[in-house]
N, C-alpha and C positions, 0 to 999 in steps of 0.2 A: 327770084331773090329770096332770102331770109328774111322772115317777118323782124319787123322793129319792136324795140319793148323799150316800157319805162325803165329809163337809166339813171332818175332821179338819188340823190344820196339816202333817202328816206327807203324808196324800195331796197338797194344793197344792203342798208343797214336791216332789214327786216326779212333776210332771205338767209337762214343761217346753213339751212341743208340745199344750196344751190352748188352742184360739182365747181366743182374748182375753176376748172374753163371758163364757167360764164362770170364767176363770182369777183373774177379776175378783172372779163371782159366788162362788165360793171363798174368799177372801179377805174377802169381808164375811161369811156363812158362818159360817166359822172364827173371826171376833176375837173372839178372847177379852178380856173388860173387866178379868179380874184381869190380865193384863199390861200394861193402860195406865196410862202412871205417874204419880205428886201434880202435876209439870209438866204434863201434858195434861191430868191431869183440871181442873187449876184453868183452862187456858184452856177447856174445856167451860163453865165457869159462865162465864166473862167472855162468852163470845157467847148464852149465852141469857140476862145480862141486859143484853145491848148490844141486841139483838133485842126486845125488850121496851121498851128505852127508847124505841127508833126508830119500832113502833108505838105505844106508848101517845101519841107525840106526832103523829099523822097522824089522830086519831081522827075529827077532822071534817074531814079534806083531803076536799073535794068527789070528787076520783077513790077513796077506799076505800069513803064513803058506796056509789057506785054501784056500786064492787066487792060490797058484801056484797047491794045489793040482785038483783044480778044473779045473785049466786052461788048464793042461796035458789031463785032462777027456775030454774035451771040444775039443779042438783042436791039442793032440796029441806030439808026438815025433819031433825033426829038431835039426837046428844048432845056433840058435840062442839064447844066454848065459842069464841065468836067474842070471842076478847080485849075484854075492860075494858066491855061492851055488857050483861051479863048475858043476851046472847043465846047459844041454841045452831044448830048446823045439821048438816047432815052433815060425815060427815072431808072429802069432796072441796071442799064449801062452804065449811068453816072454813079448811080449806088456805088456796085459794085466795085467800077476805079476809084471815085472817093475813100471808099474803107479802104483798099486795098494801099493807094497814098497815106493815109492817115497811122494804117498799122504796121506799114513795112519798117522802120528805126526804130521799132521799140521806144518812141518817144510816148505816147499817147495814155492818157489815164485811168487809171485804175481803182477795183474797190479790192480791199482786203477778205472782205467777206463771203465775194464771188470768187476772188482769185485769181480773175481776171478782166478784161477792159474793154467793161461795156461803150464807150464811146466812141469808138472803131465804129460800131455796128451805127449808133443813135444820130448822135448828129449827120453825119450821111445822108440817113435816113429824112430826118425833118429836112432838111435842107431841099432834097432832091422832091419829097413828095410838094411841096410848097408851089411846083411848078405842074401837078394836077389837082391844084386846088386853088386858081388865082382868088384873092379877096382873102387869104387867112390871115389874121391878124398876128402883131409882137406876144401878145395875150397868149393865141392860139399854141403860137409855137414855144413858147415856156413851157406851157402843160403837155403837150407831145412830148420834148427833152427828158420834163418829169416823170411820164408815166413812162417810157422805152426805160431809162434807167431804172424804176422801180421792179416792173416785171420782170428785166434780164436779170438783175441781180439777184431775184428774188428766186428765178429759175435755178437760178445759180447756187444758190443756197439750199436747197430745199432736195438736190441729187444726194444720193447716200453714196456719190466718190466724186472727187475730182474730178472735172474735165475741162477742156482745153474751150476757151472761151466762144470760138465758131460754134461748139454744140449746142449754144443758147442765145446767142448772138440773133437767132432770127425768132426769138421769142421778142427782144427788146424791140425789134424790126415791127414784128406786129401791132406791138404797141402803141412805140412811139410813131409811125403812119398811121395805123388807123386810127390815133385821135387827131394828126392834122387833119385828113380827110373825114372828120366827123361821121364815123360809123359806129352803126349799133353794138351795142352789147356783144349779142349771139351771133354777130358777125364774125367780131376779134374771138369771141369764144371760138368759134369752127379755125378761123384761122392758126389760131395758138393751135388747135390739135392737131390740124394739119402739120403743122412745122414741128411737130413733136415726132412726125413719124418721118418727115422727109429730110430735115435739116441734116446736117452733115455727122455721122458717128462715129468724131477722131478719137483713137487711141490714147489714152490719160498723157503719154510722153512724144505726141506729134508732132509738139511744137518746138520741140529741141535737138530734131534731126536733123536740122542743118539747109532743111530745103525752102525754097519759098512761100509753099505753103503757111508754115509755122501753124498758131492757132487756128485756122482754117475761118476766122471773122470775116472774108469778104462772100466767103462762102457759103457761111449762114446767115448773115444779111439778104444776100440775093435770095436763098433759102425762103426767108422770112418774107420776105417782098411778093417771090412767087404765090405760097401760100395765104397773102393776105387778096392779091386777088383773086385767086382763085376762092377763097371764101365771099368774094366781091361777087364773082357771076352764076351764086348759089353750090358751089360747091364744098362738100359737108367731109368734114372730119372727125375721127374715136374722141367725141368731147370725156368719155370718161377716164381718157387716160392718164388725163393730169391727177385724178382721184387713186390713180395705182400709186399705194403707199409701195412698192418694190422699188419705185421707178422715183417718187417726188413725196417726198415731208411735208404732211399737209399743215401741219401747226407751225413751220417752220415758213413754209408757201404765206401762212394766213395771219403769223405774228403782228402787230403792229399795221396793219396791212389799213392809207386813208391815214397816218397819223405822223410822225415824222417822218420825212421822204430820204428815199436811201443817197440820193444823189450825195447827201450833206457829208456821205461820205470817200467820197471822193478821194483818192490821192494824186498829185500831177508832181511830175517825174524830172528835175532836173538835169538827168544825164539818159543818155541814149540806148538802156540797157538793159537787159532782167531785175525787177525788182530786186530779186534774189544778192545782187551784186550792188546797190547802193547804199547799204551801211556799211559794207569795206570800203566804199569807195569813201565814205564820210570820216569812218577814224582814218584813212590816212591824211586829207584834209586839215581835220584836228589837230595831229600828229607834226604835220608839217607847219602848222600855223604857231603851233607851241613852240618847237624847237630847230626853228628853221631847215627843215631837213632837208635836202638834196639826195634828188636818188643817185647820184654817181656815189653818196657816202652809204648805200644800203646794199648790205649783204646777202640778207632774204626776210620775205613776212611772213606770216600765219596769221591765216584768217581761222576766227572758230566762230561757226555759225551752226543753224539746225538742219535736218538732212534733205528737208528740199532740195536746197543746194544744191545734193549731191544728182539731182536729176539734170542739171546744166551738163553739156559737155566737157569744157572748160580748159579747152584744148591754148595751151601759150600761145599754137601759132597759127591764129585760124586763119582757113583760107579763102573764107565768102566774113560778107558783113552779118551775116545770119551767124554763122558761127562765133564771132567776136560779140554779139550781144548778148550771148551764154554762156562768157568766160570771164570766170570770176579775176585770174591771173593775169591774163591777157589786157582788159579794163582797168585794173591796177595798175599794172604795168604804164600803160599809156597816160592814164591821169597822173601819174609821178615823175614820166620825162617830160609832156606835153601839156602838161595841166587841165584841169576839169574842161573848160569849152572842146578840149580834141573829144570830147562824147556829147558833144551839142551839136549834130551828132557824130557818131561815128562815119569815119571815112578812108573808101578803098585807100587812098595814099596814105595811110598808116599800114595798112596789112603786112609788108612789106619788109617795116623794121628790124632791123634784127636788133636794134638797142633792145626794142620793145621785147623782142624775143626771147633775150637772154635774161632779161630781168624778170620775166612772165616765169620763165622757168624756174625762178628760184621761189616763189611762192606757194604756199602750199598752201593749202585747205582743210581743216579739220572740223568735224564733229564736238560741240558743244553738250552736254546732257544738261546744264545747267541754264542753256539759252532753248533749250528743246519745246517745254511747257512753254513760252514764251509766244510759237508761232501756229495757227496763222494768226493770232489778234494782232500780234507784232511780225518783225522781220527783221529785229534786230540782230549784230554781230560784234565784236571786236576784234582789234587789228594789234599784231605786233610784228613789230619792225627791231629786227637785226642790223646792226651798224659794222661797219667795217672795222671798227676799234674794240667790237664784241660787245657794243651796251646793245641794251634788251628796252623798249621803249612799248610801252602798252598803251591803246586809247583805252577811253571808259569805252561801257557799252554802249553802242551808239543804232537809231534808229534812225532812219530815212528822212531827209527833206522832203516836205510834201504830202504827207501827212496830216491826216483833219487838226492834229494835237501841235505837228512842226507844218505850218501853214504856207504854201506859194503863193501871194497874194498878189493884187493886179500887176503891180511893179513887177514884182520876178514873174511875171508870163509875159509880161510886156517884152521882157528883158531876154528870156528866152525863146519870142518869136525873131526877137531882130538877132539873136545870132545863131540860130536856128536854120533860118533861111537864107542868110546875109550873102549867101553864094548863090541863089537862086530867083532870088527877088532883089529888084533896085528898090533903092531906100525909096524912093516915091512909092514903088508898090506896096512895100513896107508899111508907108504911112497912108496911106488909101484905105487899108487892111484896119488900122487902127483907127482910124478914122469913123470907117463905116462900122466898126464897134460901138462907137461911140453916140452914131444915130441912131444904133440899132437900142441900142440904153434907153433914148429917146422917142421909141415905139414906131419907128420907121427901117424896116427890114429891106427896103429897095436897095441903100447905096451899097450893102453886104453883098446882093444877089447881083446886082454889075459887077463891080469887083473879082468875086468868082468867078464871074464869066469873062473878064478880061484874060489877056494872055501874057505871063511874065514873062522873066528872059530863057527859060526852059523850052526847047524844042515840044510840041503838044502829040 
């Protein structure tokens, strides 16, 4: 096995020319959970039950079906609870179909900074390792959630391009496990390089090709998981590769790094969709709310946002649920005949529409240069809407609910797990779910882990 080292805060802080690997594995290490304060810890509960909402409502998307049947093939029998199924499997198994559940609706949260949504990979993670480490404390598992989102993020940050959030997704993995499982330093170090060189190397535009994969996060979770025991039974990884400034921003890696935790920044996603598409989706809201508009009186919009965007497909009439949650036109479209809950979330008996369709068409998408500088800190757009009587109706610029600045707070996740899952889960499971939230507040993580492990109304 790998020797053990002092992880003390005193030693990290006093180790400036330590690679990066370990300086990292240090710091997860070291957190300490009494220093994390009522403000993170309550964003700690909002993402494990934003993560919960966003699986409980994927339980029959045909892609988690084959995730879990796969996952059992892959890595077998255990004790650890494949969410709302009353099934069990191994931690690597349950990992995997949990992320895989959690990420498929594009419901599930996100940081702006990353670009994409470490808690696919994280909660998963704490969750499932909890069941190879009986005895860990509510304590334990705060600072796990903390440190997975600090490191993923920060992985995420710190690349010199964009990528699709499975590429780092099993860094958070590493993290966030191996502080539940209280391991060394130079363990999570080896680990992290390990996953630097095995995790998954999608294509910056993977995740909007239409197929199940998408961002590839249950695949770098598993990633992650492999590699963190395999650093477990002494097996040793390129620790200096997180120090290749080609590959990883060390100032960037090490900013702030022990001081406000990234998690706080968080966004949680009221509708079921590419980021990218819910600030159109907000001015037409606006829009509607102003001057009561009915889409039977709208002739066509225009959305101008920044060119991200333009890497969605954005097809009026898509023909998988994959395709609809990277269509800016199509998501309009249906929030203006259907209203906001038909993307809480999105579902096959909408694809179908042809109202949706025809109005999807008349939408159009344009290039902003003056919302440009705007993104990624922001993600703002505006909407105008064409009336059949030829007025021209403009929202302001409007940014995303959900948002550290425009905040979802327990109420609207409450609110969005019950309709969410409302076709998936009986209101008793429903209230079981919040319930054992509610204990779990109270530093008792048992009623949460039955719960999971019960079976809802979804075939498992």
């Amino acid at each position: 096995m790998l020797p053990s080292n002092d992880c003390s805060p005193e030693r990290v802080a006093t180790a400036p020319d330590a690679g990066m690997a370990l300086r990292l594995g240090r710091y997860v290490a070291a957190l300490d959970p009494r220093g994390i304060d009522a403000s993170t810890r309550e964003t700690v509960w909002r993402c494990i039950l934003d993560a919960l909402a966003s699986a409980g409502a994927a339980l029959d998307v045909p892609a988690v079906t084959a995730a879990r049947q796969a996952a059992r093939a892959l890595h077998g029998e255990g004790r650890a609870p494949v969410w709302f199924t009353g099934r069990t499997a191994a931690t690597a198994a349950a990992l995997f179909t949990n992320s895989a559940a959690v990420a498929a609706l594009d419901l599930d949260d996100g940081h702006r900074r990353a670009r994409g949504h470490p808690g696919a990979a994280v909660i998963p993670a704490v969750l499932a390792s909890m069941h190879d480490r009986p005895g860990r404390t509510v304590a334990d598992l705060i600072a796990a959630v903390v440190a997975g989102y600090e490191v993923g993020i920060r992985m995420a940050m710190a690349r010199p391009a964009y990528a699709p959030s499975g590429a780092w997704s099993g860094y958070a993995v590493v993290a966030a496990a191996g502080k539940m499982l209280g391991l060394a330093a130079e363990v999570i170090a080896h680990a992290l390089a390990i996953a630097a060189q095995t995790a998954p190397a999608l294509p910056a535009l993977a995740g909007i090709a239409g197929s199940d994969v998408k961002e590839g996060i249950p695949a770098g979770a598993a990633a992650g998981w492999a590699a963190l025991q395999l650093a477990m039974a002494g097996y040793t990884g390129p620790v200096a590769v997180l120090d290749d400034e080609r590959l990883f921003d060390r100032e960037v890696l090490l900013r702030g790094l022990g001081e406000a935790p990234l998690i706080d920044g968080v966004y949680f996603k009221p509708f079921g969709c590419c980021r990218h598409i819910h600030a159109p989706l907000e001015g037409w809201l606006h829009l509607q709310a102003a001057h009561g508009l009915d889409a039977r009186d709208v002739a066509g919009m225009q959305v101008r946002t920044y060119r991200a965007t333009f890497n969605l497909a954005c097809r009026p009439a898509p023909a998988t649920l994959v395709e609809a949650q990277y269509s800016v036109p199509y998501c309009l479209a249906l929030c203006a005949l259907h209203g906001s809950d038909a993307l809480l979330p999105l579902e096959t008996r909408h694809l179908g529409d042809e109202a949706v369709h025809r109005l999807a068409a008349r939408i159009e998408v344009m290039h902003d240069p003056g919302i440009e500088p705007l993104f990624p800190a922001r993600s703002p757009a505006c909407l105008v809407v064409t009336l059949a009587d030829g007025r021209r109706l403009s929202s302001p610029l409007m940014d995303p609910r959900g948002d550290p600045h425009t905040p979802l707070g327990w109420a609207d996740l409450e609110r969005k797990f019950g309709v969410a899952t409302r076709r998936l889960l009986s209101r008793a499971r429903q209230q079981a779910v919040l319930d054992a939230m509610a204990e779990l507040r109270q530093d008792d993580s048992a009623p949460l882990l039955r719960v999971l492990g019960s079976a809802g109304q979804a075939s498992p």
